[in-house]
C-alpha positions in Angstrom: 57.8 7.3 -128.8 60.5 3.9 -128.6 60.9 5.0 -124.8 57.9 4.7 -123.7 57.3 1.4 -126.2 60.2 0.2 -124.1 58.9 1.1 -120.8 55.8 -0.7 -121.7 57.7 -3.7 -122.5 60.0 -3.9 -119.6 56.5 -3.5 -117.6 54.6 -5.7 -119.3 58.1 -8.3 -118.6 58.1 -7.0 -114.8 55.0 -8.2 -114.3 54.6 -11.5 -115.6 57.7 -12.4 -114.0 56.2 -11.0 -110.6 53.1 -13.5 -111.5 54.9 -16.4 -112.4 57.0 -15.8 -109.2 54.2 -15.9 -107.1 52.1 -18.6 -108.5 55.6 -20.9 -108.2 55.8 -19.4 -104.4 51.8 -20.6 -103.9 52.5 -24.2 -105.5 55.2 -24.6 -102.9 53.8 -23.3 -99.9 50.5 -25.5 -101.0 52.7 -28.2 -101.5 54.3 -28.1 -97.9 51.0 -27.3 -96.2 49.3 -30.5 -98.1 52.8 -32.5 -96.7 52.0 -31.5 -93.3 48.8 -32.3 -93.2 49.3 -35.7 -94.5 52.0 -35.8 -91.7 49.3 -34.8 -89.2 46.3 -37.3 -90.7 49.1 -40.1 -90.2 49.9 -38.8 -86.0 46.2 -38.7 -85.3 45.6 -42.4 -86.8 48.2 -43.7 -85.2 46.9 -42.0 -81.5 43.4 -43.3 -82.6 44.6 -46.5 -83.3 46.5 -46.6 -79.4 43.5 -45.2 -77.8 41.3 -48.4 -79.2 44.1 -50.8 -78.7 44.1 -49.3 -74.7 40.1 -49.3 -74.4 40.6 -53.2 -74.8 43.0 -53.9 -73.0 41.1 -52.0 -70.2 38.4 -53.9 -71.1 40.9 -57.2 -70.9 41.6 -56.3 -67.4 38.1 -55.7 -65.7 37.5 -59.1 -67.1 40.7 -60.2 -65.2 40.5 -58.5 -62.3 36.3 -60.4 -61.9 38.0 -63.6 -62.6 40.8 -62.9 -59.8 38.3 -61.9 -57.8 35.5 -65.1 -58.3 39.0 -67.3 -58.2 39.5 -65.6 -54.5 36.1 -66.2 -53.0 36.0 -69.9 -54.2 39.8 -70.5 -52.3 38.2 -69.3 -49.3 34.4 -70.7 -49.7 
């Protein structure tokens, strides 16, 4: 009877270390997945941020490029 209440405990041991393995494997890979998209959320503010920081500068230059050209036709009126 003592070998198989041995064989239960070395289970019962077996598998909460297989379970406390795995949860500490899940915390990590969560961990690096939450990193990563932080990493990502900080890329795709900074591209936001460019692509309104270009729209107006576009804008900028239209305005420019009318001035230039009303400066133009006056010289030559």
């Amino acid at each position: 009877m003592k070998i198989i209440d041995s064989t239960i405990i070395v289970a019962l041991i077996s598998m909460a270390g297989t379970i406390i393995g795995s949860m500490i494997g899940v915390m990590k890979s969560n961990d690096k997945t939450l990193y990563r998209i932080e990493q990502l959320e900080k890329k795709v503010e900074a591209h936001n941020n460019l692509v309104e920081r270009m729209t107006i500068v576009e804008q900028e230059e239209k305005s420019n490029e009318q001035r230039i050209q009303r400066l133009e036709c006056e010289k030559y009126d």
